[in-house]
GUZAKE-526405 format. One record per residue (C-alpha): residue in three letters; x, y, z. Coordinates in steps of 0.1 Angstrom, whole numbers, padded with zeros to 4 digits, always signed. Example, Ala and Ser with C-alpha at 12.3 -4.5 7.8 and 13.67 -1.06 7.14 Angstrom:
residues 2
ALA+0123-0045+0078/SER+0137-0011+0071/
//
This chain:
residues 89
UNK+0000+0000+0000/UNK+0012+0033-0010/UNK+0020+0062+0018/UNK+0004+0095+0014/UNK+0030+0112-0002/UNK+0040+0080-0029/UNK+0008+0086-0042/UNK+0010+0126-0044/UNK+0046+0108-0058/UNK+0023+0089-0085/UNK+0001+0120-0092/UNK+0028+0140-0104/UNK+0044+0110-0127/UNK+0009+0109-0139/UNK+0003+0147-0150/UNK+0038+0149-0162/UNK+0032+0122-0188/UNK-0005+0138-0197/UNK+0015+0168-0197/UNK+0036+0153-0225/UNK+0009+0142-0244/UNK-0008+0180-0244/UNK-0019+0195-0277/UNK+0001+0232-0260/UNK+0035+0231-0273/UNK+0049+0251-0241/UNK+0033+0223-0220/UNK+0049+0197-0237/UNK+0079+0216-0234/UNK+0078+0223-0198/UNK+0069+0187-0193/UNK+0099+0172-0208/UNK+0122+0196-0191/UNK+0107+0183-0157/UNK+0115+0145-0169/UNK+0149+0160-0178/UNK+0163+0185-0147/UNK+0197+0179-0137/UNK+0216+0198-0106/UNK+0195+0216-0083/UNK+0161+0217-0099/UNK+0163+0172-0097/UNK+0167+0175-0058/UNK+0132+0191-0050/UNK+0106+0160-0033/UNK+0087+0158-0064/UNK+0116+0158-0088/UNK+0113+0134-0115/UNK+0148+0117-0105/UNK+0135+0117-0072/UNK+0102+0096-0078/UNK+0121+0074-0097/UNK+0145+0067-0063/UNK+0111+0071-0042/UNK+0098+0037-0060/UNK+0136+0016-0071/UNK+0131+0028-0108/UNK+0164+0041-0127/UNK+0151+0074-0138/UNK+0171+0067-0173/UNK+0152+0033-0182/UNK+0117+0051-0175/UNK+0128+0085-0186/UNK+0136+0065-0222/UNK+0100+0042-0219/UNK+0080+0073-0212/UNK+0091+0091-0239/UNK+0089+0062-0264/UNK+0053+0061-0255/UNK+0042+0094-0258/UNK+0032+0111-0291/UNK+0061+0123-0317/UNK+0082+0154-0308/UNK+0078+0172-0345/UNK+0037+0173-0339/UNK+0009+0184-0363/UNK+0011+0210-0389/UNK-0008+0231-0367/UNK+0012+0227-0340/UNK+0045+0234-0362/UNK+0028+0271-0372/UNK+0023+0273-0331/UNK+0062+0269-0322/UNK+0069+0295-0350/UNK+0048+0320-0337/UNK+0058+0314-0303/UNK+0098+0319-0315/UNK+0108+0286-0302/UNK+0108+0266-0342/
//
């Protein structure tokens, strides 16, 4: 049975993979950065790396499974047009 804060733990996990999946480009961005943070930004409680070390995962194995799952990085047309206008294409 999980503790309290594992499944806050699982919560997070869970939105950060919706998060990936999100039709916004800047969510999707911000999403993979979170799944990514090294140094300082990968020791706060709810740190991807951290959850990983909460449940005995290797954050690299699931890091690489999650992101195999999830929907292509290049998008939709539409979404193309959206990075341009947002400067980040």
């Amino acid at each position: 049975m999980l503790r309290p804060g594992q499944c806050l733990m699982v919560a997070v996990l869970e939105q950060a993979v919706a998060d990936l999946e999100s039709r916004s480009f800047n969510i999707r961005r911000k999403a993979r950065a979170w799944f990514l943070a090294r140094s300082a930004r990968a020791t706060h409680l709810f740190a991807f790396s951290r959850i990983c070390h909460e449940f005995g995962c290797d954050p690299a194995v699931l890091r690489a499974r999650i992101f195999a799952s999830v929907a292509s990085d290049t998008g939709t047309p539409h979404e193309v047009e959206e990075r341009k206008h947002a400067g980040v294409a």
